[in-house]
C-alpha positions as CSV (number, residue, x, y, z in Angstrom):
1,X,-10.5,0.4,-20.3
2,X,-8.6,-1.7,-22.6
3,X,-6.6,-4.8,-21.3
4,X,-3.4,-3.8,-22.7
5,X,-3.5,0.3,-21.5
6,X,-4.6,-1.4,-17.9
7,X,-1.4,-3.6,-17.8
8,X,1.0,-0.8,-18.8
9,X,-0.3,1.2,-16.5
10,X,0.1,-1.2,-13.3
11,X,3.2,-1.9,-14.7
12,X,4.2,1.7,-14.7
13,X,2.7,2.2,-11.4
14,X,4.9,-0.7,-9.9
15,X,7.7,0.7,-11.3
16,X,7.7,3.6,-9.6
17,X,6.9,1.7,-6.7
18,X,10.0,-0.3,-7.1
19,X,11.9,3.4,-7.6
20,X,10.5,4.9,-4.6
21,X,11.7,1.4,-2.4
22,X,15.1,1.7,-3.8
23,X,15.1,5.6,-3.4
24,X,14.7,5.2,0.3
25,X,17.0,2.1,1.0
26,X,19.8,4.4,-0.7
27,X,18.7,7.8,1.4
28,X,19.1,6.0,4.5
29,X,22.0,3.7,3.4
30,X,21.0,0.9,5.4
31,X,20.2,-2.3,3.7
32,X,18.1,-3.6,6.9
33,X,15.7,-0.9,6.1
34,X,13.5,-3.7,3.5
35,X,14.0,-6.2,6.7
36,X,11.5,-3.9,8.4
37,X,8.1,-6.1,8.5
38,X,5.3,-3.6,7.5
39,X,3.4,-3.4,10.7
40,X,6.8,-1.4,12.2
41,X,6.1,1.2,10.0
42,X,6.0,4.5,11.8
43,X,4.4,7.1,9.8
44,X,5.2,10.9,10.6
45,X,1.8,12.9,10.4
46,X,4.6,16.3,10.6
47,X,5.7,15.0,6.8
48,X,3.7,16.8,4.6
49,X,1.7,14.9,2.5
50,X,2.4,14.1,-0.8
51,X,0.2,17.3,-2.5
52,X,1.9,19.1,-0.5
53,X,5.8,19.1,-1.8
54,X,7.3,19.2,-5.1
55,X,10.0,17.1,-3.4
56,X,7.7,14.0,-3.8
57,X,7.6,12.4,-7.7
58,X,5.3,13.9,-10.0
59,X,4.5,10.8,-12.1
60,X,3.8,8.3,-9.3
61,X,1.1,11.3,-7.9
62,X,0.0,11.1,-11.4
63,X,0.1,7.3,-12.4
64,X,-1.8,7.0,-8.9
65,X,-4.7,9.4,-9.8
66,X,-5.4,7.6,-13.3
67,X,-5.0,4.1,-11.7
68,X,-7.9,5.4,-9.0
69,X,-9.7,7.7,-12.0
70,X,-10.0,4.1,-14.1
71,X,-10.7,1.9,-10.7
72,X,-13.7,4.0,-9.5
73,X,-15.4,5.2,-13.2
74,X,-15.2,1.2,-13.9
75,X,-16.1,0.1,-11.0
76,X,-13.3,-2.1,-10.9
77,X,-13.5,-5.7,-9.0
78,X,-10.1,-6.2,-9.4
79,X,-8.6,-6.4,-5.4
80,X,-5.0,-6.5,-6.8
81,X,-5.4,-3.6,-8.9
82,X,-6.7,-1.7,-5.3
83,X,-4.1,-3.0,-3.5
84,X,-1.5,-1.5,-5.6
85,X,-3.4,1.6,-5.6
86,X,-3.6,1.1,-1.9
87,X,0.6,0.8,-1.6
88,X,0.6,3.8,-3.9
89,X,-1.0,6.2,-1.5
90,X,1.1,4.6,1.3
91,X,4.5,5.8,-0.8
92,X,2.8,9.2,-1.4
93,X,2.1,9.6,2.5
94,X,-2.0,9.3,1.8
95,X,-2.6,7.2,4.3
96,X,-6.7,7.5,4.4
97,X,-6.6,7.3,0.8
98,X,-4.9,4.2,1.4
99,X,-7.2,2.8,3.9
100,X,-10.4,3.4,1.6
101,X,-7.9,1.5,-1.0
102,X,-7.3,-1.5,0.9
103,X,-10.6,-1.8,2.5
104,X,-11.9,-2.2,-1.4
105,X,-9.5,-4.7,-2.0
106,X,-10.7,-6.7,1.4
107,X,-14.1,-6.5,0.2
108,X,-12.7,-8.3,-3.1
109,X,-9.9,-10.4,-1.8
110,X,-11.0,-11.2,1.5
111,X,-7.8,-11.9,4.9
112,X,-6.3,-14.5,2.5
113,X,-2.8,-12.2,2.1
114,X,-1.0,-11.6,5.6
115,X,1.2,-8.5,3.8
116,X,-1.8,-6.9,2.2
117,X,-3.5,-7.3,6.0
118,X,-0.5,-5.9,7.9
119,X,-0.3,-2.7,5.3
120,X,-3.9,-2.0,5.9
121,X,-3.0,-1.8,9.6
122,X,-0.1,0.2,9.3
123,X,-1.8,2.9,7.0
124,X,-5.0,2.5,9.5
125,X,-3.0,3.7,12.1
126,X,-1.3,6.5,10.4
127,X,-4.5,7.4,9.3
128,X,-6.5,7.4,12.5
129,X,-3.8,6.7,15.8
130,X,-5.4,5.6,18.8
131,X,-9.0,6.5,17.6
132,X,-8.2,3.0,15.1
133,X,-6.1,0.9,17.6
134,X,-8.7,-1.7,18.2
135,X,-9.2,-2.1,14.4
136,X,-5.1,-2.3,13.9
137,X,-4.7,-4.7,16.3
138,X,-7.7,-7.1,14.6
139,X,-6.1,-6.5,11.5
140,X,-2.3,-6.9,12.8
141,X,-3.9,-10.3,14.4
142,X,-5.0,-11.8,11.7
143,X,-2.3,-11.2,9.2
144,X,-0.4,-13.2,12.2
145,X,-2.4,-15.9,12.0
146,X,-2.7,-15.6,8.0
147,X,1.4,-15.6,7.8
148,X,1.2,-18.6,10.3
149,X,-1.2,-20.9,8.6
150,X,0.6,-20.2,5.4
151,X,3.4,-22.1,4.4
152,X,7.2,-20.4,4.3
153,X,8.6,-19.4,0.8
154,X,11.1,-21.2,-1.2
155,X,10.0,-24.4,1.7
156,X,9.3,-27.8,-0.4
């Protein structure tokens, strides 16, 4: 896969990311809704899955499936590419797809990013529920101590 055709379409795929984000801050007109820390997620399992509406948008289902088509058939090693397929599948409401997605980026990327840690746990457990819990609460542990040990944003 060409360089250039793989950053347009990451760059497409965030996008509608971004879209998707701002879709559901203004649906629920609350502004604290991006406050929400990942690992307070609560996933529906009665929301049909993405495949199964045309209320969910067509070209994120699609950029997702090429992003995974070009991941696999290469045999990608790029974790932050399968991290952003990972957050794809959780904005389509495919959480094992997800899971399978972050646990390729772990393999690549290791527990050094407490975000990517405490989205693996959230789509663990909307995956699997209780049949996961000790899992999610491993991974919910160490993205604590990950956020801990690193230092604060915008700090000196």
């Amino acid at each position: 896969m060409g360089l250039l055709n793989r950053h347009k379409l990451l760059a497409a795929l965030a996008v509608m990311c971004a879209i998707a984000a701002v879709a559901t801050l203004f649906a629920t007109r609350n502004p604290r809704v991006t406050a929400k820390p990942a690992v307070q997620l609560s996933w529906n399992p009665a929301m049909p899955a993405a495949t199964d509406t045309k209320s969910v948008a067509t070209p994120m289902q699609t950029l997702a499936t090429r992003l995974a088509q070009r991941l696999e058939s290469s045999r990608s090693n790029d974790g932050e590419a399968w991290t952003l397929l990972a957050r794809a599948y959780v904005e389509l409401r495919r959480p094992e797809e997800a899971v399978a997605a972050f646990e390729r980026a772990r393999a690549l990327l290791g527990d050094g990013d407490a975000q990517r840690l405490a989205d693996h746990a959230a789509a663990l457990s909307a995956a699997r529920g209780s049949a996961a819990e000790a899992e999610v609460r491993a991974l919910r542990e160490a993205a604590a101590r990950q956020k801990a040990a690193s230092p604060a944003k915008g700090a000196p």
